[in-house]
PDB file of N, CA, C, O and CB in Angstrom:
ATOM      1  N   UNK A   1      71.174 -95.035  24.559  1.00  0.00           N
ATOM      2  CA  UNK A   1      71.338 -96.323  25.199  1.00  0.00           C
ATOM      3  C   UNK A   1      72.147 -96.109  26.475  1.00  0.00           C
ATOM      4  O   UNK A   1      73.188 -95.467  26.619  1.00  0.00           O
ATOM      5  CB  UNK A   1      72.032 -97.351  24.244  1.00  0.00           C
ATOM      6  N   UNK A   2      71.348 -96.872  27.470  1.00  0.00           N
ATOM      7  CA  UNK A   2      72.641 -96.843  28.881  1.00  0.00           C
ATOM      8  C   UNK A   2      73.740 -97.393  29.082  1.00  0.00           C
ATOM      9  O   UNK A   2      74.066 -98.487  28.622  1.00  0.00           O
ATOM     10  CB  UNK A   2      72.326 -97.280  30.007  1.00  0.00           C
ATOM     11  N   UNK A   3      74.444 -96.647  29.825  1.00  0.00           N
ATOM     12  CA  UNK A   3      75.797 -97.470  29.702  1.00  0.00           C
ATOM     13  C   UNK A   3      75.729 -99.340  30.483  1.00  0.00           C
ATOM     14  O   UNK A   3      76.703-100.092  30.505  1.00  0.00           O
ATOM     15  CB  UNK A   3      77.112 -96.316  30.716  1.00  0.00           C
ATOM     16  N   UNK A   4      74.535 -99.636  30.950  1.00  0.00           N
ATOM     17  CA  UNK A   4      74.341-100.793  31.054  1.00  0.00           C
ATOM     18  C   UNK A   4      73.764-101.878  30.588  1.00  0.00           C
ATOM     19  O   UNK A   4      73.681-103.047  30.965  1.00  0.00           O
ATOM     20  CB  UNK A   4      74.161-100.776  31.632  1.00  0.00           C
ATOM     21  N   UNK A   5      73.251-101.056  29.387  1.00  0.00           N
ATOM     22  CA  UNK A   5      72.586-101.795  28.420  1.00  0.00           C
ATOM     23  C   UNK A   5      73.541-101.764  27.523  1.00  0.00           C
ATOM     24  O   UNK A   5      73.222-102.256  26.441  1.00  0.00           O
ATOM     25  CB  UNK A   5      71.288-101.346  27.957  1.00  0.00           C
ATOM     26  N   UNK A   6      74.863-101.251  27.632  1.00  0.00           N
ATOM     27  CA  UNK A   6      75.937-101.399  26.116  1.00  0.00           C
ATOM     28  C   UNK A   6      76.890-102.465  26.840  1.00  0.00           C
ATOM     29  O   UNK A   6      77.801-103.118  26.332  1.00  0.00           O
ATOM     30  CB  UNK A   6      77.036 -99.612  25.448  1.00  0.00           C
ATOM     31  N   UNK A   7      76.511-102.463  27.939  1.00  0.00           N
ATOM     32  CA  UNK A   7      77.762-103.615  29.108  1.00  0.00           C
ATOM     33  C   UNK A   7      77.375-104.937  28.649  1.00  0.00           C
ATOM     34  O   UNK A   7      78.126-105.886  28.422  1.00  0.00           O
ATOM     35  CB  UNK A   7      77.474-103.626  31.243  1.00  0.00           C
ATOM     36  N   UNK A   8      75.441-104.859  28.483  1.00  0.00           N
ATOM     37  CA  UNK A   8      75.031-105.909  28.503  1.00  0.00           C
ATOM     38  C   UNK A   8      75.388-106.630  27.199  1.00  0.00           C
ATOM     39  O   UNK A   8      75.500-107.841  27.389  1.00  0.00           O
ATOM     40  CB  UNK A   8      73.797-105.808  28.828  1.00  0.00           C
ATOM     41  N   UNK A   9      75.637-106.192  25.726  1.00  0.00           N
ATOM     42  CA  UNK A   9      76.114-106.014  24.894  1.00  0.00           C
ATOM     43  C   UNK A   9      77.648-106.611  24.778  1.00  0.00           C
ATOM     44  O   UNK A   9      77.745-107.589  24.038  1.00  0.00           O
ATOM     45  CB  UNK A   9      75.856-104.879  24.808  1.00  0.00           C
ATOM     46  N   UNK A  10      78.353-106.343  25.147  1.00  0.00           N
ATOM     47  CA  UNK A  10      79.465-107.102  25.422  1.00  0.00           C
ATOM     48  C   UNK A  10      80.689-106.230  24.430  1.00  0.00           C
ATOM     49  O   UNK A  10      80.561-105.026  24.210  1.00  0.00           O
ATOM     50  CB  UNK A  10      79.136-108.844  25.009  1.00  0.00           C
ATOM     51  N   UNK A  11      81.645-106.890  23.990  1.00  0.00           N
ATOM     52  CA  UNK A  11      82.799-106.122  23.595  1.00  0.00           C
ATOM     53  C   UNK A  11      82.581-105.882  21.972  1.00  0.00           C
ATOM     54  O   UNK A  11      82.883-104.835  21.398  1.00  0.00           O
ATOM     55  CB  UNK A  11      84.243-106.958  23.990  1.00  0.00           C
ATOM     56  N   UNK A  12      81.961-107.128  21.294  1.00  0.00           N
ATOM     57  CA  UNK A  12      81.930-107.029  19.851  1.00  0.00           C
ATOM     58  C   UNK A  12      80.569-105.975  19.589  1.00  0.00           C
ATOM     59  O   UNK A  12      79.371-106.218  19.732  1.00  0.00           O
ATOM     60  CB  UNK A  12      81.775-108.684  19.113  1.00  0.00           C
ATOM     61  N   UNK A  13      81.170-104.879  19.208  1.00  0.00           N
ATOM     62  CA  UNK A  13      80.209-103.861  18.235  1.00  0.00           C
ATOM     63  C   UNK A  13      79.773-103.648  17.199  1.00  0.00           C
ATOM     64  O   UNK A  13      79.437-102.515  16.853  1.00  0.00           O
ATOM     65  CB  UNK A  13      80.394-103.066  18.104  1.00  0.00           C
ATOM     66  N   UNK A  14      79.668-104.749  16.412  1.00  0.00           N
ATOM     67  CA  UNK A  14      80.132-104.825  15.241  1.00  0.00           C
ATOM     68  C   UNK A  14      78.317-105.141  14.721  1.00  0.00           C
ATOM     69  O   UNK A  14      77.607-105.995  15.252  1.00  0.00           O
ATOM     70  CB  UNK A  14      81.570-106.077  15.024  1.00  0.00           C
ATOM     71  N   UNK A  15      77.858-104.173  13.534  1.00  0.00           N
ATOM     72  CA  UNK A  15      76.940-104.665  13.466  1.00  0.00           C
ATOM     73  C   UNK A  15      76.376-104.658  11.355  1.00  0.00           C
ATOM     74  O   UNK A  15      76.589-103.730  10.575  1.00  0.00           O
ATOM     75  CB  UNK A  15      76.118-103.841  14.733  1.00  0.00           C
ATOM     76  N   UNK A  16      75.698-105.963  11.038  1.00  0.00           N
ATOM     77  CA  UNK A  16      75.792-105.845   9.771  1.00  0.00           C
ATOM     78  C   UNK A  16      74.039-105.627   9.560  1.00  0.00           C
ATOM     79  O   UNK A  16      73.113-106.231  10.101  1.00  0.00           O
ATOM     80  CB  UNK A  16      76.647-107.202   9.032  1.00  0.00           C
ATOM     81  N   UNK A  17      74.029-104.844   8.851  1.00  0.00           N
ATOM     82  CA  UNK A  17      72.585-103.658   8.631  1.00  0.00           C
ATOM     83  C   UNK A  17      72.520-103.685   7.365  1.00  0.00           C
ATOM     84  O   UNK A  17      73.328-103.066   6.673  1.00  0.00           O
ATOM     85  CB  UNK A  17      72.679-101.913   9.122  1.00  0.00           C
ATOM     86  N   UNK A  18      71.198-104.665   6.684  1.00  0.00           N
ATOM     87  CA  UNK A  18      70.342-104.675   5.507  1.00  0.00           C
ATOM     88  C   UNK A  18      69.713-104.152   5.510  1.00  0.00           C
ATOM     89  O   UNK A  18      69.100-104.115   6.577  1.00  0.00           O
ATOM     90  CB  UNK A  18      69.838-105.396   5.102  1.00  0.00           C
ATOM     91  N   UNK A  19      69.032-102.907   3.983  1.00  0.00           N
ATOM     92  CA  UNK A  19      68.133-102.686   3.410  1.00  0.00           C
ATOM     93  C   UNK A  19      68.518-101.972   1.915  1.00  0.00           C
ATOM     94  O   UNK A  19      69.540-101.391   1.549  1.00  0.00           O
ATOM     95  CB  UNK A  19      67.370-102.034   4.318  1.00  0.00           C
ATOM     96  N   UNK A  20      67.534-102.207   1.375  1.00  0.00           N
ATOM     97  CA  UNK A  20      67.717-102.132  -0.273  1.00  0.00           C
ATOM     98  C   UNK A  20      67.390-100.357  -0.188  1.00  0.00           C
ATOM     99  O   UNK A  20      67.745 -99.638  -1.122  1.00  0.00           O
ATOM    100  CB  UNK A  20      66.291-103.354  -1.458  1.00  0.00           C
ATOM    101  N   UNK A  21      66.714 -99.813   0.979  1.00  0.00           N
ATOM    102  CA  UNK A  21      66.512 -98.373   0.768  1.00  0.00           C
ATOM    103  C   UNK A  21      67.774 -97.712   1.978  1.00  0.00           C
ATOM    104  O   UNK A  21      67.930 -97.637   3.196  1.00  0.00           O
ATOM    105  CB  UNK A  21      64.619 -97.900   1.131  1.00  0.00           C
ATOM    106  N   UNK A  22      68.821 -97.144   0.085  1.00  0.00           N
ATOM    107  CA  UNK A  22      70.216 -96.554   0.704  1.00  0.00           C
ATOM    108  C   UNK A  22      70.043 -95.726   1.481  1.00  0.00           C
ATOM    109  O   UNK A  22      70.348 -96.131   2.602  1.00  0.00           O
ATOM    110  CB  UNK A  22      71.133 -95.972  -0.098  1.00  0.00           C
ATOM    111  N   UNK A  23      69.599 -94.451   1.469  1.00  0.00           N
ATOM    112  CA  UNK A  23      69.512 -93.647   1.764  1.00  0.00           C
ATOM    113  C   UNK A  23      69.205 -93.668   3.802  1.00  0.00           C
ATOM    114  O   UNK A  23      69.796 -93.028   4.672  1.00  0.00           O
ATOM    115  CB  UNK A  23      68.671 -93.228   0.685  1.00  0.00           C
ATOM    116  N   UNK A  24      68.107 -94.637   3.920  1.00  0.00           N
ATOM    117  CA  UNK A  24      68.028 -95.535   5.323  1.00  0.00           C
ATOM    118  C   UNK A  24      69.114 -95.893   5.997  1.00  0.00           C
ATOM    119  O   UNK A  24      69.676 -95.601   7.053  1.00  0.00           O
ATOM    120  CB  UNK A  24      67.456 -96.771   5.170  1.00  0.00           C
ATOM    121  N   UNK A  25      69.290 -96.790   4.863  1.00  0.00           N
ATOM    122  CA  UNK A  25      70.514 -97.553   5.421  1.00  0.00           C
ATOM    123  C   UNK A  25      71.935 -96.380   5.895  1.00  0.00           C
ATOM    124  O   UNK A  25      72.536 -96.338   6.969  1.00  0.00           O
ATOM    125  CB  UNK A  25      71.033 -98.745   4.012  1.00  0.00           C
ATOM    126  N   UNK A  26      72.133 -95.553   4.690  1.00  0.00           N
ATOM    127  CA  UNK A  26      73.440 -94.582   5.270  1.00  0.00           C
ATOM    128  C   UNK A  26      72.931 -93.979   6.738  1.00  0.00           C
ATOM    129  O   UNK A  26      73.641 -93.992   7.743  1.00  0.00           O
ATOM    130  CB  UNK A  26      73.830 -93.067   4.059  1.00  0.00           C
ATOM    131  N   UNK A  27      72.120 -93.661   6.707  1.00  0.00           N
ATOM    132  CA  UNK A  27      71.395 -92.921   8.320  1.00  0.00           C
ATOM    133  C   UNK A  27      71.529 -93.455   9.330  1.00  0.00           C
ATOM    134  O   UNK A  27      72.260 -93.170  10.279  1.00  0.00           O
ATOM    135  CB  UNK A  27      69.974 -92.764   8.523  1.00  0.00           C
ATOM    136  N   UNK A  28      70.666 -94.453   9.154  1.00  0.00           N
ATOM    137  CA  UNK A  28      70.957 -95.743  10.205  1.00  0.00           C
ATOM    138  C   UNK A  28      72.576 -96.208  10.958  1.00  0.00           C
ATOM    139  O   UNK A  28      73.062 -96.269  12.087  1.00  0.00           O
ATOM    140  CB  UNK A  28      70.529 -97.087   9.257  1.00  0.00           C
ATOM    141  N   UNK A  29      72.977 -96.458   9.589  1.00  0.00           N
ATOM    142  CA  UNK A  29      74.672 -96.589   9.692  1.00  0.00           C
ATOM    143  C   UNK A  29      75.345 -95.661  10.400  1.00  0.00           C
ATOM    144  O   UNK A  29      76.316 -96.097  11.019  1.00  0.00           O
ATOM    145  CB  UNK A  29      75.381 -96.506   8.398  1.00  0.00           C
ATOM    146  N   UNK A  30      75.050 -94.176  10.519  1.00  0.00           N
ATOM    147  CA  UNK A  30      75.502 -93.143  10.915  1.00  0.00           C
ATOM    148  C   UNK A  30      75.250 -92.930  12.518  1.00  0.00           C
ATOM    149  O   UNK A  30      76.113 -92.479  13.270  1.00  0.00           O
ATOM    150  CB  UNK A  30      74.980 -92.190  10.065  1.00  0.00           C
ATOM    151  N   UNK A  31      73.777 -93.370  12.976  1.00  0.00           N
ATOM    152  CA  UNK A  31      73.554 -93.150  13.890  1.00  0.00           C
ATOM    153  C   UNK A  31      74.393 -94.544  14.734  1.00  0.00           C
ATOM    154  O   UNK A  31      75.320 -94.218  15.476  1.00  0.00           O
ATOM    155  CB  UNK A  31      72.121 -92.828  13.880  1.00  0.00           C
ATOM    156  N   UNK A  32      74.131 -95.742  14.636  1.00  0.00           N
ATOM    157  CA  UNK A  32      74.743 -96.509  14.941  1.00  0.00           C
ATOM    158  C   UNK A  32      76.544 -96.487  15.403  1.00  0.00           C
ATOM    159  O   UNK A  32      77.210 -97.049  16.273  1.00  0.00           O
ATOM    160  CB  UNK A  32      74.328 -97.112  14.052  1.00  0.00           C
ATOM    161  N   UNK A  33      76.834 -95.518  14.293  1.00  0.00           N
ATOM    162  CA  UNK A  33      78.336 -95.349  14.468  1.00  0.00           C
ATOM    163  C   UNK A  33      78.248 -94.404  15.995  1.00  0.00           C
ATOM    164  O   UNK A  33      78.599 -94.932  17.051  1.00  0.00           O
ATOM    165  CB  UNK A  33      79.184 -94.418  12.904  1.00  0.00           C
ATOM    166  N   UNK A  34      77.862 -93.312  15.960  1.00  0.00           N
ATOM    167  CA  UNK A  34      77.452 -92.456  16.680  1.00  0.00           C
ATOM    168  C   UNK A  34      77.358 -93.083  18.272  1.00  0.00           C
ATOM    169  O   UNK A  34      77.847 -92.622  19.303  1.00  0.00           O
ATOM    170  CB  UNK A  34      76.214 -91.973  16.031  1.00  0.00           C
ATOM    171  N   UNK A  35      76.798 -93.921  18.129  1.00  0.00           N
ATOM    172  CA  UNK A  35      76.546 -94.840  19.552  1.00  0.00           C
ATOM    173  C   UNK A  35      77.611 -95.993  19.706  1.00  0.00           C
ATOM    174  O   UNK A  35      77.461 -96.882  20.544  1.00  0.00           O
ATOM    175  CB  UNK A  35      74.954 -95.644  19.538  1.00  0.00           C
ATOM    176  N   UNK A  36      78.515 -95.943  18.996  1.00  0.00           N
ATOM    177  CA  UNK A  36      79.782 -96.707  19.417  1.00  0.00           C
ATOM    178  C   UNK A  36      79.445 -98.375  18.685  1.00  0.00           C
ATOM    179  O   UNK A  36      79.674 -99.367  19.378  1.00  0.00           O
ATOM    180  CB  UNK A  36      79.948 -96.697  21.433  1.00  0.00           C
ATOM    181  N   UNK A  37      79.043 -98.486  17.636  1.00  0.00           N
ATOM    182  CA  UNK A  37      78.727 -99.604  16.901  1.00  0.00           C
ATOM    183  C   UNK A  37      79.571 -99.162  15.704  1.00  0.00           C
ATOM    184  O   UNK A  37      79.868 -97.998  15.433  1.00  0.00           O
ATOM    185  CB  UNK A  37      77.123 -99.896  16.663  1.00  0.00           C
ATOM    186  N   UNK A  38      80.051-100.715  14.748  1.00  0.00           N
ATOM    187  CA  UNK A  38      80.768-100.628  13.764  1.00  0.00           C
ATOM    188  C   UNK A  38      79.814-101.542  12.663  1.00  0.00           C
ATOM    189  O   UNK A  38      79.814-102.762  12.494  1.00  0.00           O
ATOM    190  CB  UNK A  38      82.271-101.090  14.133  1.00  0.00           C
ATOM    191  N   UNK A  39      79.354-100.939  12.276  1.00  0.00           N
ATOM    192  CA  UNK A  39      78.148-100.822  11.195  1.00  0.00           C
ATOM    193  C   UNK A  39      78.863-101.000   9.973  1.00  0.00           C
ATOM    194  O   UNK A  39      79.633-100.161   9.507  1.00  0.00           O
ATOM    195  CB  UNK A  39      77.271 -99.350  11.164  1.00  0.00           C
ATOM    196  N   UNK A  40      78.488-102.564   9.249  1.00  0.00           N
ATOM    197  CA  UNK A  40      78.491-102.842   7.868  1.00  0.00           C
ATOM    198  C   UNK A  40      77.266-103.241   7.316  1.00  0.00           C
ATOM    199  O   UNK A  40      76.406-104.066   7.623  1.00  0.00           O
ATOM    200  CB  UNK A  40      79.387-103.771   7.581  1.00  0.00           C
ATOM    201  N   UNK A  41      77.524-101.932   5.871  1.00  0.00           N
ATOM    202  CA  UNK A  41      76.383-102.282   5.147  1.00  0.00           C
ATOM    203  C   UNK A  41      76.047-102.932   3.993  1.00  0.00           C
ATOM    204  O   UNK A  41      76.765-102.785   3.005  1.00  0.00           O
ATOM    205  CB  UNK A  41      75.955-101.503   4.996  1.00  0.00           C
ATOM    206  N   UNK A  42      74.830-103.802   3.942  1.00  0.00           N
ATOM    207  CA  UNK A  42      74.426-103.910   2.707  1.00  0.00           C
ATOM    208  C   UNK A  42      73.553-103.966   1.906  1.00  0.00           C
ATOM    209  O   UNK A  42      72.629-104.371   2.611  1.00  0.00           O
ATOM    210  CB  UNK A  42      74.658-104.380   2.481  1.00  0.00           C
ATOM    211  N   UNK A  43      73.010-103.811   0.556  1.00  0.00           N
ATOM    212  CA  UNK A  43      71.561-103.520   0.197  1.00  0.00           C
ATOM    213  C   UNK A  43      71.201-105.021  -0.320  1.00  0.00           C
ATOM    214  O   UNK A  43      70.746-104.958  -1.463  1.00  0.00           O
ATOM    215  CB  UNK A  43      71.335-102.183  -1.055  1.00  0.00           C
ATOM    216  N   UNK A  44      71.245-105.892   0.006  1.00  0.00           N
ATOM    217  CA  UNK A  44      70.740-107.170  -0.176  1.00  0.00           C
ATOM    218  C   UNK A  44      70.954-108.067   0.894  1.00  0.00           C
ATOM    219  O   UNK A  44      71.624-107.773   1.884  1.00  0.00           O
ATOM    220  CB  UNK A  44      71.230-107.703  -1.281  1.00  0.00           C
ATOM    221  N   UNK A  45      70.292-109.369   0.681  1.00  0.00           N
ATOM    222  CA  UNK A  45      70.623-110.464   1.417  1.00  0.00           C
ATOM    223  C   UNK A  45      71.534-111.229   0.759  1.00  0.00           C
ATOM    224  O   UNK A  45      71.918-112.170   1.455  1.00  0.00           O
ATOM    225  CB  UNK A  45      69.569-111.189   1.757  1.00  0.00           C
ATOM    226  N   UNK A  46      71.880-111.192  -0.006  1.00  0.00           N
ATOM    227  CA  UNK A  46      72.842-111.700  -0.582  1.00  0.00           C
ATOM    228  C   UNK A  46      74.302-111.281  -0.720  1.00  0.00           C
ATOM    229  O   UNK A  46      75.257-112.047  -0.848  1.00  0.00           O
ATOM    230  CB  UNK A  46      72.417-111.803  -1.502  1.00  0.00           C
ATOM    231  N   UNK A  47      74.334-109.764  -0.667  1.00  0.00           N
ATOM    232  CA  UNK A  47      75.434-108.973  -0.411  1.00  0.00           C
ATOM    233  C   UNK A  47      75.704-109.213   0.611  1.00  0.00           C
ATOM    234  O   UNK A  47      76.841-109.635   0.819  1.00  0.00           O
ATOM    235  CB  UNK A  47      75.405-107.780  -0.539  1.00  0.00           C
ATOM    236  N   UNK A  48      74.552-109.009   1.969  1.00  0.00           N
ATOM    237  CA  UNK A  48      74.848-109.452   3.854  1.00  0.00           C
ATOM    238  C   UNK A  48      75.314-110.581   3.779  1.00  0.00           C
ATOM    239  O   UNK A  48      76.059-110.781   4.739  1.00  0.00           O
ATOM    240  CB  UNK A  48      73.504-109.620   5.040  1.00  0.00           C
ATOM    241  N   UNK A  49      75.231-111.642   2.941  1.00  0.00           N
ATOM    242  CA  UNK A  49      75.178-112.908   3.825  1.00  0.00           C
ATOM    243  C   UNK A  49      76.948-112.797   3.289  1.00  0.00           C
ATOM    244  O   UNK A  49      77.691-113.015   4.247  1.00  0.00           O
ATOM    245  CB  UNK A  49      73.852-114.583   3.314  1.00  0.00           C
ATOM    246  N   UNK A  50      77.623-112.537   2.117  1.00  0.00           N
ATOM    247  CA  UNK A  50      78.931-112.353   1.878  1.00  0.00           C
ATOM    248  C   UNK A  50      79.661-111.613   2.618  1.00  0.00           C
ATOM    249  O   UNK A  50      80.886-111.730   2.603  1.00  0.00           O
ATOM    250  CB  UNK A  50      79.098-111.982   0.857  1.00  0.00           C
ATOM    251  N   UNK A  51      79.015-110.706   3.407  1.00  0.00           N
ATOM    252  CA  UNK A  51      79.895-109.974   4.474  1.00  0.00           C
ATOM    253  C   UNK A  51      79.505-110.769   5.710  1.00  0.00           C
ATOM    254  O   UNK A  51      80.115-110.342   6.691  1.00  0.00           O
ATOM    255  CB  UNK A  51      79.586-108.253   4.653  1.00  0.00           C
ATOM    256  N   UNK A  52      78.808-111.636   5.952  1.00  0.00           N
ATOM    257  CA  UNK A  52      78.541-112.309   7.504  1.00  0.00           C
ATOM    258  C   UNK A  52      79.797-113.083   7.267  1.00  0.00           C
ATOM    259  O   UNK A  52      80.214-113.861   8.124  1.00  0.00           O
ATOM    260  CB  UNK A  52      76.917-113.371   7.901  1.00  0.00           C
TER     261      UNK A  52
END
């Protein structure tokens, strides 16, 4: 991602990432961190909507 497309983005990095397939989800989560995002996860919609 460019650094003007993370400007465009703004200050909150914060991002909450559903799927019931963990293994995805840890990856995902990882790469995300990687790119300066703070990645919470969960394997439901029901678990997400308690962390929104």
């Amino acid at each position: 991602m460019t650094e003007d497309k993370l400007a465009e983005i703004g200050e909150d990095r914060s991002l909450l990432l559903v799927d019931d397939d963990e293994p995805f989800l840890r990856r995902l989560s990882r790469a995300m961190a990687k790119r300066g995002f703070q990645p919470e996860m969960a394997e439901s919609v029901a678990a997400g909507k308690a962390l929104a």
